[in-house]
Residue, then its C-alpha position, 0 to 999 in steps of 0.5 A: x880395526x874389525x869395525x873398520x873392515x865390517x863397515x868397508x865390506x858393508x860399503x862394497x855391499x852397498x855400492x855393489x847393489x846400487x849399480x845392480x838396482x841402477x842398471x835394472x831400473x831408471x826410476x831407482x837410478x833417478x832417486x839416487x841421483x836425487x838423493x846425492x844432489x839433496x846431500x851436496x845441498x845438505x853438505x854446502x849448508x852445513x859448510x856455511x853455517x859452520x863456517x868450514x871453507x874447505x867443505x864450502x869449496x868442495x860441495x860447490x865444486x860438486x853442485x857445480x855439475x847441477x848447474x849445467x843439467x839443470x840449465x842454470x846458465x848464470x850459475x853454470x858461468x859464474x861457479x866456476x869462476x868464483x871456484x877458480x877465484x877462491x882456491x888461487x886465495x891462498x896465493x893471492x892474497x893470505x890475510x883473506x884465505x887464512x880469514x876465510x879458513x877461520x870461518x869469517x867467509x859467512x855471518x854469525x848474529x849470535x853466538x848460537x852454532x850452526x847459524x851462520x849464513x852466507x854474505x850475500x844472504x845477510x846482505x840482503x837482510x839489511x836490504x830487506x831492514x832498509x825497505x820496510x815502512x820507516x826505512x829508505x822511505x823515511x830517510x828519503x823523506x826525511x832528506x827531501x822535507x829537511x830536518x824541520x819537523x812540523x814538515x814530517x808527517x805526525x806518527 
């Protein structure tokens, strides 16, 4: 319980000097505000590799707000939608929510922890796979030449 009421006075502490050094110097004032920006990244990170929902939703709610200071005018329009669209889930539909609380909203190729990455991002793994030499170009060939293979070219 003294642990507790230490490390609340030290909180008190510590938020009464940031809005001191705040109100006397805008470069402090700017570092803060870039450091909580850098943690909300941080944060939204960790929540998608964990495969915490809850976390993913909150710290995007909170990046949110960077989207319009920074004129990112297409993240700035659709966030706030996919927010709307994601916290009516459990509504809407579930069997989707209840998977997305389980962590299945992000991808884990191996069992290692803390490496799962979003949907979009393992997307365009594949998009990437399908690309390189021996990929979309091969399947196309391969459909245009036929399956006769004195066609295809000699590897």
């Amino acid at each position: 319980m003294l642990v507790t009421l230490d490390s609340r006075r030290v909180l008190k502490m510590l938020a009464a000097f940031h809005k001191k050094k705040e109100a006397q110097s805008p470069l402090f004032k700017f570092v803060r505000s870039y450091m909580r920006m850098v943690l909300l990244i941080y944060t939204f990170i960790h929540a998608t590799r964990d495969g915490l929902w809850e976390l993913h939703l909150f710290s995007l709610d909170a990046l949110c707000k960077y989207s319009f200071a920074h004129d990112k005018q297409k993240y700035a329009r659709l966030v706030p939608l996919y927010l709307a669209e994601m916290k009516a889930l459990h509504t809407t539909d579930p069997d989707i929510h209840q998977e997305f609380i389980d962590g299945n909203f992000a991808v884990n190729k191996s069992k290692i922890p803390f490496c799962a990455i979003g949907m979009d991002h393992a997307l365009e793994h594949i998009n990437r796979i399908m690309k390189v030499t021996g990929g979309l170009y091969a399947l196309h060939r391969m459909s245009v030449l036929g399956s006769d293979s004195s066609l295809q070219p000699q590897s």
